[in-house]
C-alpha positions in Angstrom: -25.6 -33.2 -17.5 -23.9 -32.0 -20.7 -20.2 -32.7 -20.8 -18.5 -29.1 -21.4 -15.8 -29.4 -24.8 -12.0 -30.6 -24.5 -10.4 -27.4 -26.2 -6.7 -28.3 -25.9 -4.9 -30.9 -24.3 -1.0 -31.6 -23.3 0.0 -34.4 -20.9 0.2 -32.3 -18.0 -2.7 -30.3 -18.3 -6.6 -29.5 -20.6 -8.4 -26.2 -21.0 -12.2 -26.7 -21.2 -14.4 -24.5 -23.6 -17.8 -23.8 -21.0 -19.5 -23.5 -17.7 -16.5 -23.4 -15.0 -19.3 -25.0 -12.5 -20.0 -28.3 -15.0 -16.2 -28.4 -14.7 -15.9 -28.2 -11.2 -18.6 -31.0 -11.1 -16.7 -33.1 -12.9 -13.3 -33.4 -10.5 -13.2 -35.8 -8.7 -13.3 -34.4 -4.5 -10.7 -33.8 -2.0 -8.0 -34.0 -5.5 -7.3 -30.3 -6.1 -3.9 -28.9 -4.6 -4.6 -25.0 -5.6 -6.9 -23.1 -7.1 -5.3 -19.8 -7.9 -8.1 -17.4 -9.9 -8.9 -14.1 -10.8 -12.5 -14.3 -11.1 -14.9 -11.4 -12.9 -14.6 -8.4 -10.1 -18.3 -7.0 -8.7 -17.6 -3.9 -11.2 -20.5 -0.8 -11.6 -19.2 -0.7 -15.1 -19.6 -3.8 -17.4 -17.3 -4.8 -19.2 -16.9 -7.1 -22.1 -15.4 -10.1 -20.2 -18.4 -10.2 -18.2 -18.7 -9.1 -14.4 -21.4 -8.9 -11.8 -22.9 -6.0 -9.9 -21.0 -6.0 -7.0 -24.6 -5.7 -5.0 -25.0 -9.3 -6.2 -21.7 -10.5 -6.2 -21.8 -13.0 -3.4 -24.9 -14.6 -4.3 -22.8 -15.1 -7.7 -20.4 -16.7 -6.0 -22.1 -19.2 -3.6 -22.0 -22.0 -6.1 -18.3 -21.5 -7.1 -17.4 -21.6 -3.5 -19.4 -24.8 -2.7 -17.5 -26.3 -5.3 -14.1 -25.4 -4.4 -14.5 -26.5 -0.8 -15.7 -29.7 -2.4 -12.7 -30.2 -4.9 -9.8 -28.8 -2.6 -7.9 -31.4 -0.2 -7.9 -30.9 3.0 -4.3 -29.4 2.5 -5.2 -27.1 -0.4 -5.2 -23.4 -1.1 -7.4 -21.5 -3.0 -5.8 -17.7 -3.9 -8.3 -15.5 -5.1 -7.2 -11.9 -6.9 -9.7 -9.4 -6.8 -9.8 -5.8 -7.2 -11.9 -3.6 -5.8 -14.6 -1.4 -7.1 -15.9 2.5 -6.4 -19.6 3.1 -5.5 -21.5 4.7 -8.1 -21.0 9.0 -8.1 -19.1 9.3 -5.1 -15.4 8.6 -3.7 -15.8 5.8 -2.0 -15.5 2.1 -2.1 -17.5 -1.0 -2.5 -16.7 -3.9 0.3 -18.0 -6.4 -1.6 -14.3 -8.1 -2.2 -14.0 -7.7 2.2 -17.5 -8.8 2.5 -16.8 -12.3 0.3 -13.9 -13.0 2.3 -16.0 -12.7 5.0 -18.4 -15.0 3.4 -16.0 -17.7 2.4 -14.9 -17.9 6.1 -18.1 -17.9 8.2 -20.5 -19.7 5.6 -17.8 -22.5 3.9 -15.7 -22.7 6.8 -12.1 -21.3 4.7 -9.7 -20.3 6.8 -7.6 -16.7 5.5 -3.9 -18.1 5.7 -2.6 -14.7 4.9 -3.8 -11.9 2.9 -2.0 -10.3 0.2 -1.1 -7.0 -2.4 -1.0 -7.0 -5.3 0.4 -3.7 -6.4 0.7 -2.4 -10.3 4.2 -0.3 -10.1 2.2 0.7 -13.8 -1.2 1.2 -13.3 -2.7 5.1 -14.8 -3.9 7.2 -12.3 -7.8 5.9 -11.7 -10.7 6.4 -11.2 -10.0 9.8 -12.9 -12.6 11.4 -12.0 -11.9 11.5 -8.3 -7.5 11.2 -8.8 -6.8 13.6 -11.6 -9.5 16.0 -12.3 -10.8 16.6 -8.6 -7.8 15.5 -6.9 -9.5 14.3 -3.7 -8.2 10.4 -4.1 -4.9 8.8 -4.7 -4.6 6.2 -7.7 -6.1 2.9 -7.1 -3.1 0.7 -7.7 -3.4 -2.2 -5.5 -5.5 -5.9 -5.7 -6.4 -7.6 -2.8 -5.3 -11.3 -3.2 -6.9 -13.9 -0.6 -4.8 -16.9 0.4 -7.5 -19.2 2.0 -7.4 -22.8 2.6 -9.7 -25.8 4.4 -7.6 -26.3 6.9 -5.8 -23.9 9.6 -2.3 -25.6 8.0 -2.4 -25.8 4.1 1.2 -27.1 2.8 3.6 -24.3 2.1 7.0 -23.0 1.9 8.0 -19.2 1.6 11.8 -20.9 1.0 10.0 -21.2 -2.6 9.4 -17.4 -3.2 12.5 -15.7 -1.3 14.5 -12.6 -2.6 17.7 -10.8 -2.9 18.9 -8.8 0.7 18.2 -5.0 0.8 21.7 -3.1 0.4 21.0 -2.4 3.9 20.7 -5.8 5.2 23.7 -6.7 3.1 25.6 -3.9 5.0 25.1 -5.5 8.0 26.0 -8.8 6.8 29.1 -7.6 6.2 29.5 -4.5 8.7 28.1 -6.8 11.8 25.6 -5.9 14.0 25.4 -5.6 17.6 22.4 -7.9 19.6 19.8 -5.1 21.0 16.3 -4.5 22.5 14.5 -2.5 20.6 12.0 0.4 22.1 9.2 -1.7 20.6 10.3 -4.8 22.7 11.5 -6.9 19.8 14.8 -8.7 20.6 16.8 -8.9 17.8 19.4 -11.2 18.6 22.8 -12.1 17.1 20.8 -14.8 14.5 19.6 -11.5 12.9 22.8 -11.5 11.4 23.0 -14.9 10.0 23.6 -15.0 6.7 20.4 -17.4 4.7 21.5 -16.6 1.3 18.1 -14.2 0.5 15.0 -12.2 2.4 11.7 -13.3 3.5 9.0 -11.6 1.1 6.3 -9.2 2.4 2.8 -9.9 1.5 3.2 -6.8 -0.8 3.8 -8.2 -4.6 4.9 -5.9 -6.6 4.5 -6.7 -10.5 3.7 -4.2 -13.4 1.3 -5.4 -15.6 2.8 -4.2 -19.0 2.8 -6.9 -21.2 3.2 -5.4 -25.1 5.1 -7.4 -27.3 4.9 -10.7 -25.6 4.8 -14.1 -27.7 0.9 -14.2 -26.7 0.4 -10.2 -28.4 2.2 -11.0 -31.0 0.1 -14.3 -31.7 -3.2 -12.9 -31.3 -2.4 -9.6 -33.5 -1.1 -11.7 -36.4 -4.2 -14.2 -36.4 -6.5 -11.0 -35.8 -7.5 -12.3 -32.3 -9.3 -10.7 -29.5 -6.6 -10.3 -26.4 -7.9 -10.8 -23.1 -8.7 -7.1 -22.0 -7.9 -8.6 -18.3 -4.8 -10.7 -18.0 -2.9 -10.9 -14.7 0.8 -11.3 -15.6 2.2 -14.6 -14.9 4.6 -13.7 -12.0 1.5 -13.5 -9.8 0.2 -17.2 -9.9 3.7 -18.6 -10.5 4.5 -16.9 -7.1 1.8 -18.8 -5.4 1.9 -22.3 -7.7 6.1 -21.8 -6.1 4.7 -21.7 -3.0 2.0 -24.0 -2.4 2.1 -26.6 -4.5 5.0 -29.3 -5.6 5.6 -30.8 -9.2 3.1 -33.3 -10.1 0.5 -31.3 -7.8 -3.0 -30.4 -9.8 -4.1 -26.4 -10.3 -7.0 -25.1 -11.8 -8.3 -21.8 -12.7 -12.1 -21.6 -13.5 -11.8 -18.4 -14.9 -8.9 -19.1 -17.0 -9.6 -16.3 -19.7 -6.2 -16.4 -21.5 -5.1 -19.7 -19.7 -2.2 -17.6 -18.1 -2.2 -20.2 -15.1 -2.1 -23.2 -17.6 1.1 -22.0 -19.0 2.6 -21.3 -15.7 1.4 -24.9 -14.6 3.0 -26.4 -17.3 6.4 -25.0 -17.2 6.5 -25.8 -13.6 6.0 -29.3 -14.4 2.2 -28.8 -12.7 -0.8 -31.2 -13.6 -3.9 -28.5 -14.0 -7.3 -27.6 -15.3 -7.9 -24.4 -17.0 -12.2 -23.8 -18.3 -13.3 -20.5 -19.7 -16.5 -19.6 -21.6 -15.5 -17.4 -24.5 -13.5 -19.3 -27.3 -12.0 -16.7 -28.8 -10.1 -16.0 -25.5 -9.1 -19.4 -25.8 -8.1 -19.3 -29.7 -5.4 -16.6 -28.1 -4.1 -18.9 -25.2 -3.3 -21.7 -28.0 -0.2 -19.1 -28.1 0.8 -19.8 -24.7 1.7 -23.3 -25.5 3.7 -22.9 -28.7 7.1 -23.6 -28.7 8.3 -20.1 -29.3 6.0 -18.9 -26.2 8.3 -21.2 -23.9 12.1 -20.1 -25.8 10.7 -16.6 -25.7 10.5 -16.7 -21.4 13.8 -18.8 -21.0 15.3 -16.1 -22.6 13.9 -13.4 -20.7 13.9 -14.7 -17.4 17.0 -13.7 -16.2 16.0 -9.9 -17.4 12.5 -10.7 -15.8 14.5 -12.1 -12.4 16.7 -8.9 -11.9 13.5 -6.1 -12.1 12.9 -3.9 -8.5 10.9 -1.3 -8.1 11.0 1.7 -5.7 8.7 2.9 -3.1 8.6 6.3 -1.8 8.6 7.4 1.4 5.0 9.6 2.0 6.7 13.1 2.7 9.6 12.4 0.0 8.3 15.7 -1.9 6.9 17.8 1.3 9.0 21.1 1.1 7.5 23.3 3.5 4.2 24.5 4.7 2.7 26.6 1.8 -0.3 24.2 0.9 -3.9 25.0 -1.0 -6.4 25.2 1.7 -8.6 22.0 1.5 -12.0 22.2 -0.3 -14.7 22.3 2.4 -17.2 20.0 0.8 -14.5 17.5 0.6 -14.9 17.9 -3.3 -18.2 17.6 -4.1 -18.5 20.3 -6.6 -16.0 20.0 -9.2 -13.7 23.3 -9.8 -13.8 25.5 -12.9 -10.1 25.4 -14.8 -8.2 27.9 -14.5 
């Protein structure tokens, strides 16, 4: 079987240039500590990085599965993000996302360790048709993210991925708090108020995706290179290479597009794999691995570590009962602008 092209090499890590299953065949079993991906989503639209029809996504996906199972150790993880898709004409969504998760459990035996958010703070109101001209949607905003893994009891720690107290909980660290029973049954004892130095993370991970005038832009602009129309910032696999894997561990992403996970390996000190079939993706991710690429994050990361974002409460803007009587046929027929 053809041998797919070494595109780029360090000593940790190699991008391939070709088919991410001739890869896959190639590693050795039971070796890989992670895969963290964002494969191609089941899309209606196409779009230009390539993506299946979401009625045909999981017979797409069979053979990648097969494959991970076989490369993953018996401790692995393998984080899937993928975002969801709206059925053709009408307001509503595909499963096919739920109905691969489904899949990878019952028909290769992966276990869901926990399931995850991710949410866009900066994602445009979509799809616009059903969010901002007929109003009967809210934005779409959010991508699932599976955690699944061989075994009931992959390796992890979430004392890799903590954060900073609310100014809440910090009030009470300093206040006190008084031991209680609460309505729901919960017994929060006087350890709640032990001071652990940071918070447990929700499943909910909130990054914008607004990269403009990164190192990797900047490259591909100047050398009049395609950018990768579908990058997940680098905050998102970082959290879960943190959380799952130690230093020396191997990673790979089969859809590495922009090799976003490659440069994230690397700088945690990570062995890993990257393969992706469109070179000129991979001409751009040359970027990631230039020496001003890695100055350029030292010296943002303490900007990059001090970034929150807010959530609302639902009836933050309710002011009162006056309220546009809903449309009866929820929709359907768009209204004339007045």
């Amino acid at each position: 079987m053809k041998k797919e092209k070494s595109y780029f090499k360090t000593k940790l890590g190699s991008i391939y240039l070709g088919d991410s299953l001739r890869v896959l065949k190639d590693i050795k079993p039971k070796s890989v500590d992670l895969i963290v991906t964002s494969p191609p989503f089941g899309l209606v639209r196409k779009k230009e990085y390539g993506n299946v029809d979401a009625d045909k996504y999981l017979e797409w996906f069979t053979p990648f599965a097969e494959l991970f199972k076989k490369v993953l150790k018996p401790t692995g993880s393998l984080v899937i993000d993928i975002g969801g898709s709206w059925i053709p004409g009408q307001p509503t969504r595909s499963l096919y996302h739920y109905e691969l998760l489904v899949m990878l459990h019952k028909k290769f035996g992966f276990h869901l360790a926990q399931d995850f958010f991710w949410w866009s703070p900066s994602r445009l109101p979509s799809p616009a048709e059903w969010v901002t001209i007929r109003r009967v949607r809210v934005k779409d905003a959010v991508d699932c993210v599976w955690w699944l893994s061989p075994t009931p009891w992959p390796k992890a720690s979430n004392r890799r991925v903590l954060v900073p107290y609310s100014d809440s909980m910090n009030s009470l660290l300093k206040n006190g708090y008084k031991a209680s029973l609460r309505p729901s049954g919960h017994d929060i004892s006087e350890k709640f108020s032990v001071d652990n130095g940071a918070a447990i993370p929700a499943n909910l991970i909130a990054i914008p995706n607004t990269e403009s005038n990164s190192f990797y832009m900047r490259y591909c602009k100047e050398k009049n290179i395609k950018i990768h129309p579908a990058r997940f910032p680098s905050a998102l696999p970082e959290y879960f290479i943190r959380m799952l894997t130690d230093s020396g561990d191997l990673v790979i992403d089969p859809f590495a597009g922009s090799c976003v996970v490659g440069e994230v390996a690397e700088r945690l000190k990570r062995r890993w794999v990257c393969s992706e079939l469109v070179e000129e993706y991979l001409q751009g991710a040359l970027a990631r691995f230039q020496k001003n690429s890695k100055q350029q994050f030292s010296s943002q990361g303490k900007d990059i570590n001090n970034i929150s974002y807010k959530l609302y409460h639902p009836s933050v803007s309710w002011n009162g009962h006056v309220e546009e009587p809903l449309s009866k046929d929820g929709g359907r027929k768009r209204k004339s602008k007045k």
